[in-house]
TILOFI-472263 format. One record per residue (C-alpha): residue number from 1; z, y, x. Coordinates in Angstrom, 1 decimal, decimal comma. Last residue first. Example, Ala and Ser with C-alpha at 12.3 -4.5 7.8 and 13.67 -1.06 7.14 Angstrom:
<r miro="2" w="7,1" v="-1,1" u="13,7"/>
<r miro="1" w="7,8" v="-4,5" u="12,3"/>
This chain:
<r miro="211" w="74,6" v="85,8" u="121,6"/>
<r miro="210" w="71,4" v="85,7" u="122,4"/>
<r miro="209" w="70,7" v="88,8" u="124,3"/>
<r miro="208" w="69,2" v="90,8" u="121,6"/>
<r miro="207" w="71,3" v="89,5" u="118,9"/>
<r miro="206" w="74,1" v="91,2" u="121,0"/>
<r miro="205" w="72,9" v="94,0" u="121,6"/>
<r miro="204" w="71,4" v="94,5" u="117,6"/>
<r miro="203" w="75,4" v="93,6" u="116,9"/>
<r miro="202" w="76,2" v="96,4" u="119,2"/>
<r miro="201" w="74,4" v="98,9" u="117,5"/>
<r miro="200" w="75,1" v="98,3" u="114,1"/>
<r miro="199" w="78,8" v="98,6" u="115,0"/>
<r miro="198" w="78,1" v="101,8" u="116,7"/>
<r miro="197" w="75,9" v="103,2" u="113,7"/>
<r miro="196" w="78,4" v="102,0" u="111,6"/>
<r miro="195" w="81,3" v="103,6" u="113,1"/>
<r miro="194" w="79,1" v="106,7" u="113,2"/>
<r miro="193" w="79,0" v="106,4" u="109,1"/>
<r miro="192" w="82,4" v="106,2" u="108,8"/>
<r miro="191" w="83,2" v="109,4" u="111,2"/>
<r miro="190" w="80,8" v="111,4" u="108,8"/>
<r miro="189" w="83,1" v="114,2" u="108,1"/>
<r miro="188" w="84,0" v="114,7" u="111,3"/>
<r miro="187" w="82,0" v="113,2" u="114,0"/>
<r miro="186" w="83,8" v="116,3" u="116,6"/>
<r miro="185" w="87,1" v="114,4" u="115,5"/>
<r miro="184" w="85,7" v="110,9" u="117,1"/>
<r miro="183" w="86,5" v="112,6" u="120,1"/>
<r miro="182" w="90,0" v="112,5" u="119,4"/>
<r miro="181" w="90,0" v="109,0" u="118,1"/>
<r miro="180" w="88,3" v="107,3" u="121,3"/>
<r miro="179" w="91,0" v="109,9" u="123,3"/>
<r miro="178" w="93,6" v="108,4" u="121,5"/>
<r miro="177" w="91,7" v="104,3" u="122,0"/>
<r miro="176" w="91,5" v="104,2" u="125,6"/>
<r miro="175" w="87,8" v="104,8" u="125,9"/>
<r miro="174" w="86,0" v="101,9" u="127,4"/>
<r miro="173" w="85,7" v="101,0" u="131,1"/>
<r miro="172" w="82,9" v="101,7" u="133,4"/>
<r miro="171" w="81,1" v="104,0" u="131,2"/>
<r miro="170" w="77,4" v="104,1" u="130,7"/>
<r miro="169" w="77,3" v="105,9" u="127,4"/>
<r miro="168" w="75,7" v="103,5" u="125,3"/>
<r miro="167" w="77,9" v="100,7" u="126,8"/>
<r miro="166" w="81,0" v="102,2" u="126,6"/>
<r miro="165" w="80,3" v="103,4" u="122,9"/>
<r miro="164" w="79,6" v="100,5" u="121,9"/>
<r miro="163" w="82,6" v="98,9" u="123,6"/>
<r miro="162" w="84,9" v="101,4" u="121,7"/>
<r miro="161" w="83,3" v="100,3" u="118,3"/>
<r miro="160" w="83,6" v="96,7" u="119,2"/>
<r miro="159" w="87,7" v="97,2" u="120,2"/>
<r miro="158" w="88,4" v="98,6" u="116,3"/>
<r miro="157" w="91,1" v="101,2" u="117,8"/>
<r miro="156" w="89,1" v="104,3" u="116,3"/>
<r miro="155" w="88,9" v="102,5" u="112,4"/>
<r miro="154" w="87,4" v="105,6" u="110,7"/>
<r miro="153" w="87,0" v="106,8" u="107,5"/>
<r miro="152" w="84,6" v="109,7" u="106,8"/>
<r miro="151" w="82,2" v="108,1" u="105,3"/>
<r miro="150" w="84,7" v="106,7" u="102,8"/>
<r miro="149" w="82,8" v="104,0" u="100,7"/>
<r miro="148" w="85,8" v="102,4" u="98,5"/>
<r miro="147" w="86,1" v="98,9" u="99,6"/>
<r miro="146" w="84,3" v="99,1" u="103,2"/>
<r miro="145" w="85,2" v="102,4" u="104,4"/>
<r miro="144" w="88,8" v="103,0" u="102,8"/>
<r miro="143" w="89,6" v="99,5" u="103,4"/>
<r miro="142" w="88,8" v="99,9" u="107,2"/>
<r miro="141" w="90,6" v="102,7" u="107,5"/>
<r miro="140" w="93,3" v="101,3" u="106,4"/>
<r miro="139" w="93,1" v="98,2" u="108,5"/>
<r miro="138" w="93,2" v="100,5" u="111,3"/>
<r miro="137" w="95,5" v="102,7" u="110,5"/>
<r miro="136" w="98,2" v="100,0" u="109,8"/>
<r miro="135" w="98,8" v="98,1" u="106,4"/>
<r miro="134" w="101,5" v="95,4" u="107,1"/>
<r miro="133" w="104,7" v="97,8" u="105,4"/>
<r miro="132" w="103,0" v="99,9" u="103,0"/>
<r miro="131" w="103,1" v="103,7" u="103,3"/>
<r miro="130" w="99,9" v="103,0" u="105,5"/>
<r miro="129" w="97,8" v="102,7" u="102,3"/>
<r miro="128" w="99,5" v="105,8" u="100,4"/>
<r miro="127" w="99,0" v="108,7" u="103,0"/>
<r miro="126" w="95,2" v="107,1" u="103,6"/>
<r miro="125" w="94,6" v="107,3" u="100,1"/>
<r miro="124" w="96,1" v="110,6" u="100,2"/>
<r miro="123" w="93,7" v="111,7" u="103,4"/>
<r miro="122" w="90,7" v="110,1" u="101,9"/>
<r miro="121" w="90,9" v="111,9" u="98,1"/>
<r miro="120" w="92,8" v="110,0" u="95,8"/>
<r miro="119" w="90,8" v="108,6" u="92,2"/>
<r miro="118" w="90,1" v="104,9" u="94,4"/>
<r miro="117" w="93,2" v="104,6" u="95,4"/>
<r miro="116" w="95,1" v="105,3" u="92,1"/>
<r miro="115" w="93,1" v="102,5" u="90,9"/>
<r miro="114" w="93,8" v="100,6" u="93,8"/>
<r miro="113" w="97,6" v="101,1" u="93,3"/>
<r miro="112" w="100,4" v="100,4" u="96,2"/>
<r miro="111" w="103,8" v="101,0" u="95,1"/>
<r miro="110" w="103,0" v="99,7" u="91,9"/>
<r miro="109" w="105,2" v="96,8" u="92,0"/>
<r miro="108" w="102,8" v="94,0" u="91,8"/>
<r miro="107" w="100,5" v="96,0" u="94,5"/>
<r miro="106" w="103,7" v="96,8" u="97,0"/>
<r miro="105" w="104,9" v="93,0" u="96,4"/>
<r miro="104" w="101,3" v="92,1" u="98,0"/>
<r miro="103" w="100,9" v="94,2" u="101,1"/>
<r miro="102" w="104,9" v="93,0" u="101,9"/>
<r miro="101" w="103,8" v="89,2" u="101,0"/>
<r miro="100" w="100,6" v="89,7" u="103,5"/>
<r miro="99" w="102,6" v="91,4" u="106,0"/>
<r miro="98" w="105,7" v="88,8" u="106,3"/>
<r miro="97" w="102,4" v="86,1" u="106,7"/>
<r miro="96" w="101,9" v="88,2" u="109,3"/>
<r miro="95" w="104,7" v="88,4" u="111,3"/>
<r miro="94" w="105,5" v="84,8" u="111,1"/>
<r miro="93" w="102,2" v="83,5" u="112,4"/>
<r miro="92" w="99,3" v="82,8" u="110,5"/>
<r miro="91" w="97,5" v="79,4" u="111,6"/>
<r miro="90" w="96,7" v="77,7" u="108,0"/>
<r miro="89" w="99,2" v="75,7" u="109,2"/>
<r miro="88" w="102,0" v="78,5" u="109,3"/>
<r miro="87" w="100,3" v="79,4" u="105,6"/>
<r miro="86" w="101,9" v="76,0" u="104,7"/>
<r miro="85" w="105,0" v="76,4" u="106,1"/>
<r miro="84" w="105,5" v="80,0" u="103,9"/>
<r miro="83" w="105,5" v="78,0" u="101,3"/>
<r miro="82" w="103,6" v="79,9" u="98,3"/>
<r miro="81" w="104,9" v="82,1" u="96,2"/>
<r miro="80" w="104,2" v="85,5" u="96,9"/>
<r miro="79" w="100,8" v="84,7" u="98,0"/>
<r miro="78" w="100,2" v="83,3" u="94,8"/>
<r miro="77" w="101,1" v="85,8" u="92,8"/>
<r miro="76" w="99,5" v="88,6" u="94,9"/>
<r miro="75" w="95,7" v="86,9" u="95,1"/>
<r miro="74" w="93,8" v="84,8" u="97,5"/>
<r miro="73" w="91,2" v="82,9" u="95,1"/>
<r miro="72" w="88,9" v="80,7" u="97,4"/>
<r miro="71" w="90,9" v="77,4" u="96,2"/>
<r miro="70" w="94,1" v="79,0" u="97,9"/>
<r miro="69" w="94,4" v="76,8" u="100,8"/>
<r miro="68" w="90,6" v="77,1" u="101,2"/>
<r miro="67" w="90,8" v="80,9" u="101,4"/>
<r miro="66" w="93,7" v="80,6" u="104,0"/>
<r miro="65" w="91,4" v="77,9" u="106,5"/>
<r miro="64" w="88,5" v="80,1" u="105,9"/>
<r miro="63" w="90,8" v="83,5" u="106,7"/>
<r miro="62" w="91,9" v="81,4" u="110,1"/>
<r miro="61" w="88,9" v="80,4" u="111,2"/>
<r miro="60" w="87,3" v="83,9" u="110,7"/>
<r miro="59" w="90,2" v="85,0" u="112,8"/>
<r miro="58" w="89,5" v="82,9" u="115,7"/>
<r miro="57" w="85,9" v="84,0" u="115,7"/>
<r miro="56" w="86,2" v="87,6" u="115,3"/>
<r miro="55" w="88,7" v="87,7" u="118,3"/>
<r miro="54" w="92,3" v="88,8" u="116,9"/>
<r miro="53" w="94,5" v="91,5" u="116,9"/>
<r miro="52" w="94,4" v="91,7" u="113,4"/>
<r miro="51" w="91,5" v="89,8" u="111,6"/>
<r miro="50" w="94,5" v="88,3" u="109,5"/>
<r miro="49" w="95,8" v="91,9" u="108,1"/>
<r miro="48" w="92,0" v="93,2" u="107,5"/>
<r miro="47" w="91,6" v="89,6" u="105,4"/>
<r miro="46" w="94,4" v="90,0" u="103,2"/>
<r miro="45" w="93,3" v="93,7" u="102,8"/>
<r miro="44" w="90,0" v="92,4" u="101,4"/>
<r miro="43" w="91,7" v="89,9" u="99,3"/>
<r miro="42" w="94,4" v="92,5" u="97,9"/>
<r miro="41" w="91,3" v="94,4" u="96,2"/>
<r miro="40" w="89,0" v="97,0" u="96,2"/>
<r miro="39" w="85,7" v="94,7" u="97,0"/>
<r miro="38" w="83,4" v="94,5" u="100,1"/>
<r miro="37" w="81,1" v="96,4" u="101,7"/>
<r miro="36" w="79,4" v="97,1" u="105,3"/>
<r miro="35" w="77,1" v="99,9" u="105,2"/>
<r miro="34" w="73,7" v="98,8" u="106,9"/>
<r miro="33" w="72,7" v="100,9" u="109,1"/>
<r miro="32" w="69,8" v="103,8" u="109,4"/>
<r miro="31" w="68,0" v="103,6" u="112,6"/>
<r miro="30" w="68,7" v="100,9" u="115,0"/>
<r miro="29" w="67,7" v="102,0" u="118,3"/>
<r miro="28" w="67,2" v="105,6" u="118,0"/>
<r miro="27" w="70,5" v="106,1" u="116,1"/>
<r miro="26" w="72,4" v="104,3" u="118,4"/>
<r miro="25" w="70,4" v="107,2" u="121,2"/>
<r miro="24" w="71,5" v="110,4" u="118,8"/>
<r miro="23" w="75,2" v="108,2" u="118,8"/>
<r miro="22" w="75,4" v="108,3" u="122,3"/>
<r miro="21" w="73,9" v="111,9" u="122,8"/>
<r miro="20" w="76,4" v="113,2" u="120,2"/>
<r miro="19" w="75,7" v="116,4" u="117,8"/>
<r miro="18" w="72,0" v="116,3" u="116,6"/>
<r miro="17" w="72,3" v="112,7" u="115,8"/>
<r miro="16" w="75,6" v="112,5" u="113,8"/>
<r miro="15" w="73,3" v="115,2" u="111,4"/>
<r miro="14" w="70,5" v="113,2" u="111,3"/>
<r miro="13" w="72,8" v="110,0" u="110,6"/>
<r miro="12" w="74,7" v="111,7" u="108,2"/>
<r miro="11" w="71,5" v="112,8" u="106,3"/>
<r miro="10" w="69,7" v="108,9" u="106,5"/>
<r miro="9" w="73,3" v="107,9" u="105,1"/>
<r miro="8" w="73,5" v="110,1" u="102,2"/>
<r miro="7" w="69,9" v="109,1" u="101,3"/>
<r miro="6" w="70,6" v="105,4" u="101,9"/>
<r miro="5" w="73,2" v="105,6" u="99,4"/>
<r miro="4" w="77,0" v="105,9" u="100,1"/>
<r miro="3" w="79,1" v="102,6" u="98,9"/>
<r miro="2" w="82,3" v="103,1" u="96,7"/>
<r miro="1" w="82,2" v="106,5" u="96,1"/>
């Protein structure tokens, strides 16, 4: 796993293609994406948790402001011991700062294993990733992508890839976020990969009109 190759995405693509107009047209405008990566570890998750909820911009603040707190080396130990003031001024609020030191007791106790993650098939990672008190679907889907290459994971209530979808298809408003998922089932088992297509189209949207 990990990271599908260019290969397995140029199939998935084809196949997303033939199935969904919107995607078939995503597909036309930015061709085979980029897969987003990053590594199996408690940062990444860290990161998921404080990009909850939040504009892009105002979380990226945040997760600077948290990296530099902890010399660029966000890890269990010292999230588990650190003042819980100090992450306050990082601007983390209670709630998830409680997240972050659940996500991390859950590793150091072997609850939570990404060795054991990355052996499990999607649905038992899943299974074990949400088990953890601060680890939603979304942000578990979006480890399962990223960190370990699902192609079939899927983040359905990530807001950008419901407003690419708006946009492609011409809707007034975007797809309330059960229905997003439900369709997403007929993407099934490249759901990853049309998340990226989406995300990739957007982005080209946006570079496109400056902003």
């Amino acid at each position: 796993l990990m990271k599908p190759t260019p290969a397995q995405l140029d199939l998935a693509c084809d196949d997303l293609a033939r199935r969904d107009p919107v995607l078939r047209r995503a597909y036309r405008d930015v061709r085979i994406p980029q897969w987003r990566h990053a590594e199996a570890d408690f940062a990444t998750l860290a990161r998921a948790v404080v990009h909850q909820l939040l504009s892009v911009q105002a979380a990226a603040t945040i997760w600077r402001r948290v990296t530099d707190h902890f010399d660029g080396n966000v890890e269990t130990q010292s999230v588990l011991r650190v003042d819980v003031e100090s992450l306050r001024g990082c601007g983390l609020s209670r709630p998830k700062i409680a997240h972050l030191q659940s996500i991390a007791q859950a590793i150091e106790g072997g609850a939570l294993s990404f060795e054991r993650l990355a052996q499990a098939p999607y649905p038992a990672a899943h299974r074990e990733l949400v088990s953890v008190k601060g680890i939603g679907p979304w942000t578990a889907d979006l480890f399962l992508m990223t960190a370990l290459g699902h192609v079939d994971a899927f983040p359905g209530a990530d807001v950008g890839l419901q407003e690419a979808y708006r946009q492609i298809a011409g809707q007034e408003d975007r797809p309330p976020t059960a229905a997003f998922i439900e369709l997403a089932e007929s993407w099934r088992p490249y759901r990853g990969v049309a998340a990226h297509l989406l995300w990739a189209w957007l982005n080209r949207q946006r570079d496109l009109s400056g902003r």
